[in-house]
N, CA, C and O atoms as a DFTB+ gen file, in Angstrom:
252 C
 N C O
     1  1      85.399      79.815      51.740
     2  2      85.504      79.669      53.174
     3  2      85.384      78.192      53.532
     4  3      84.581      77.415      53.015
     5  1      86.463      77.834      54.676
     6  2      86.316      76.505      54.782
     7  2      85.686      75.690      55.812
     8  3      86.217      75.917      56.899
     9  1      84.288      74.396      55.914
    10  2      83.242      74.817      56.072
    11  2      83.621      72.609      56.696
    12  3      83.969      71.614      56.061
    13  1      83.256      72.884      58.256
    14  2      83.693      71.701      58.793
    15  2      82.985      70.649      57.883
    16  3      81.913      71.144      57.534
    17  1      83.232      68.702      57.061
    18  2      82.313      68.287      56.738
    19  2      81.800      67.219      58.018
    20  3      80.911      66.394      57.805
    21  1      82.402      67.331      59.217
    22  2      81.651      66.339      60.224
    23  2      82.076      67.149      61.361
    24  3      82.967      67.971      61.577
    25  1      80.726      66.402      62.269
    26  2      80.782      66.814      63.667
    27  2      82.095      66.812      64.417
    28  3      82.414      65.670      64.746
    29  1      82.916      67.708      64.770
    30  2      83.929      67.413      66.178
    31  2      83.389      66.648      66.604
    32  3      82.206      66.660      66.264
    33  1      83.816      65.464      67.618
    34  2      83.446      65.012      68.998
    35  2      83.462      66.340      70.337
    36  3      83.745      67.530      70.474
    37  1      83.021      65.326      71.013
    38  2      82.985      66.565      72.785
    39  2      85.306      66.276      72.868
    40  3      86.211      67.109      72.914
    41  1      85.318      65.063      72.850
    42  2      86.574      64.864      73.126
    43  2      87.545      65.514      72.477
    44  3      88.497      65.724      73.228
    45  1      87.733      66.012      71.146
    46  2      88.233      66.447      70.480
    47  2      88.029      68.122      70.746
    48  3      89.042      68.820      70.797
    49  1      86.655      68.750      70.918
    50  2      86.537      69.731      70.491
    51  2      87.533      70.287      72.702
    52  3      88.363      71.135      73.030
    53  1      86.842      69.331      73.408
    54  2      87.360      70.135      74.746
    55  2      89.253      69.156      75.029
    56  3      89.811      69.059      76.122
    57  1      89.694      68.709      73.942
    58  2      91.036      69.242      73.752
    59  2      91.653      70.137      73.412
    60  3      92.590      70.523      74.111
    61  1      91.282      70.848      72.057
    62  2      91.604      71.628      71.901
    63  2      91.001      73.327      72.696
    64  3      91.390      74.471      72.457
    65  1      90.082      72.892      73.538
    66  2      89.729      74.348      74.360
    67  2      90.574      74.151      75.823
    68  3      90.343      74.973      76.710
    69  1      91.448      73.181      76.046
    70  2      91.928      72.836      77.140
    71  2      93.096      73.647      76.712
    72  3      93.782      73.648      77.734
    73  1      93.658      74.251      75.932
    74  2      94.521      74.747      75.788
    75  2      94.497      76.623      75.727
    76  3      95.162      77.636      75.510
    77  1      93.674      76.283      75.962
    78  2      92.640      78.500      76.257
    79  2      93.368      78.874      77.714
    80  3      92.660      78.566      78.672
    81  1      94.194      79.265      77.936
    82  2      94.791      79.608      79.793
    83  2      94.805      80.777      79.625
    84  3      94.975      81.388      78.570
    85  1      94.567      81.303      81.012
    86  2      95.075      82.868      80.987
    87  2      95.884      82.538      81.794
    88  3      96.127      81.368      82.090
    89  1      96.535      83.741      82.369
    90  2      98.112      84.057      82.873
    91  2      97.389      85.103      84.040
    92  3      96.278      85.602      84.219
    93  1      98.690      85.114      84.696
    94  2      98.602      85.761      86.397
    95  2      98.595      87.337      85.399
    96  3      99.101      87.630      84.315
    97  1      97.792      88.068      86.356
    98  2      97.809      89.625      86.364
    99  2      99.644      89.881      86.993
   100  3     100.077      89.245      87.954
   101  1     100.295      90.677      86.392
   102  2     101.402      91.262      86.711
   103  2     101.071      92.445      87.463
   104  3     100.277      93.344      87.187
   105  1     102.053      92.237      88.771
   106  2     101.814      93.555      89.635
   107  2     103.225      94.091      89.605
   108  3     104.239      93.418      89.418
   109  1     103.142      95.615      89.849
   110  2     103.954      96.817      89.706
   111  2     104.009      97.285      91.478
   112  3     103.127      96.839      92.211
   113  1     104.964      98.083      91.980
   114  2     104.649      98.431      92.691
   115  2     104.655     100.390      92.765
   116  3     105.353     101.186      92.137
   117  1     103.803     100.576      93.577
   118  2     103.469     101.797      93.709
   119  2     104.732     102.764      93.848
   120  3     105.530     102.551      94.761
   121  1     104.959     103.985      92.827
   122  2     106.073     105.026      93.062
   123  2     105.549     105.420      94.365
   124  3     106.491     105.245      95.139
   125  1     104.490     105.884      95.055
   126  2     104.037     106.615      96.377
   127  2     104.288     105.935      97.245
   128  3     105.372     106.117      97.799
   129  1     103.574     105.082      97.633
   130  2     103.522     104.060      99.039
   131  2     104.252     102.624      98.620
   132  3     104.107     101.872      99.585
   133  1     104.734     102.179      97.914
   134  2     105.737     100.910      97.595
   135  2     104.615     100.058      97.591
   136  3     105.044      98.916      97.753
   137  1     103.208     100.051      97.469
   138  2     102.269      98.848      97.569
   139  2     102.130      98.070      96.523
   140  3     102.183      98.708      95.471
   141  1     101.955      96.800      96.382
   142  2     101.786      95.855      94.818
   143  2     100.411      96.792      94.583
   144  3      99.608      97.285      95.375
   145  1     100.550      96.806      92.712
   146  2      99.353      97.678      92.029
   147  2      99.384      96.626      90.832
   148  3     100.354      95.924      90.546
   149  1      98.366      96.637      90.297
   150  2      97.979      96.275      88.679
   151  2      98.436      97.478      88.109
   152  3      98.450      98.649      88.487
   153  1      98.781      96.920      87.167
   154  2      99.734      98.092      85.969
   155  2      98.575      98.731      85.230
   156  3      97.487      98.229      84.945
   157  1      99.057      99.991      84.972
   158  2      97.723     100.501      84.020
   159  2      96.234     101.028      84.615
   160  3      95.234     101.433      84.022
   161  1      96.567     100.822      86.232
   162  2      95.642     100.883      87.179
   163  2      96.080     101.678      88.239
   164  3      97.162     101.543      88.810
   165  1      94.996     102.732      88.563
   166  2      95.207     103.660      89.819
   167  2      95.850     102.607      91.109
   168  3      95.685     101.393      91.227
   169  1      96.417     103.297      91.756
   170  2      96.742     102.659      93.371
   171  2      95.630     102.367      93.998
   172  3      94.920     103.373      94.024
   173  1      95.068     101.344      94.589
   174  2      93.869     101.175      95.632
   175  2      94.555     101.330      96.778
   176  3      93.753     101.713      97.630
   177  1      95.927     101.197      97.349
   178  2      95.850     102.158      98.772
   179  2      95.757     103.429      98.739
   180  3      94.823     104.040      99.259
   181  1      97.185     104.230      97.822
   182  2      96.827     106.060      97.601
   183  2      95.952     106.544      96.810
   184  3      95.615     107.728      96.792
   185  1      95.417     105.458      95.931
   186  2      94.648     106.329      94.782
   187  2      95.433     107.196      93.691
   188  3      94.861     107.874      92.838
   189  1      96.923     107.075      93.842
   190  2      97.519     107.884      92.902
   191  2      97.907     106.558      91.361
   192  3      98.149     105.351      91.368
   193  1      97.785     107.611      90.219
   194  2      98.292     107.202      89.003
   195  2      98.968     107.929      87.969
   196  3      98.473     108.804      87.258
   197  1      99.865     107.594      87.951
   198  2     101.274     108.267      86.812
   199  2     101.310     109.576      87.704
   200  3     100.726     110.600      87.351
   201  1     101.864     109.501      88.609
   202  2     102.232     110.854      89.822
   203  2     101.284     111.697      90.100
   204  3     101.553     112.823      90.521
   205  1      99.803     111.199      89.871
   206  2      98.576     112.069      90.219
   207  2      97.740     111.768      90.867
   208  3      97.444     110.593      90.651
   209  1      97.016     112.319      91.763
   210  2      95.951     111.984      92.668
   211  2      94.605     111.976      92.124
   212  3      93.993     113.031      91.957
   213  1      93.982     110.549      91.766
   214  2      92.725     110.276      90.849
   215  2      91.579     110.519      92.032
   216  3      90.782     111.457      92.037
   217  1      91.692     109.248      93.242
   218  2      90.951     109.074      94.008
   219  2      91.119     108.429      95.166
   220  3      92.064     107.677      95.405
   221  1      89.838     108.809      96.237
   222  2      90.482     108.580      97.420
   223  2      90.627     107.057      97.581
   224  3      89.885     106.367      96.881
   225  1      91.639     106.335      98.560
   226  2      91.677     105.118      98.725
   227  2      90.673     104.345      98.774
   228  3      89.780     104.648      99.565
   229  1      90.531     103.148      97.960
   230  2      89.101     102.111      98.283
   231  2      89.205     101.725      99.675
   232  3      88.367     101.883     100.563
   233  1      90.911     100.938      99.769
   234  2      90.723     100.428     101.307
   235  2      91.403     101.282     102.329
   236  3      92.491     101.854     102.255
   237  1      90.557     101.246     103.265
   238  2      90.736     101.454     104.180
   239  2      91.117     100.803     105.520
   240  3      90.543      99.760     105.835
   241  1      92.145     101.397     106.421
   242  2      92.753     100.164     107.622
   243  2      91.504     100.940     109.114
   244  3      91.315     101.968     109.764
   245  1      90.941      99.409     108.913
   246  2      90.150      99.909     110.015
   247  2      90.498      98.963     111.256
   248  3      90.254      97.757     111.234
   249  1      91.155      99.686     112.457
   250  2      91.537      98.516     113.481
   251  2      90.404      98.564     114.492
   252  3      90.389      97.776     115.438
């Protein structure tokens, strides 16, 4: 196993962690109500997922 023989620097080591990114969440939109959804994720307006009713809406339109 191969086994560092000197310290990284700070400079060196937070170059190479400068390169760690995440990426935008991809949104889908809802077969029910046409609303943007996270994929892989119930609807938070209908609460529906893969044509089924999980749960009731988180949000709610309160005027």
């Amino acid at each position: 196993m191969a086994v560092p023989k000197r310290k990284m620097s700070r400079s060196n080591t937070r170059a190479r962690r400068s390169q760690w990114k995440t990426t935008a969440a991809s949104l889908a939109t809802c077969p029910q109500c046409k609303s943007p959804k996270l994929t892989h994720i119930a609807c938070p307006t209908c609460g529906t997922y893969n044509g089924r009713q999980y749960a009731e809406a988180l949000r709610s339109e309160h005027a």
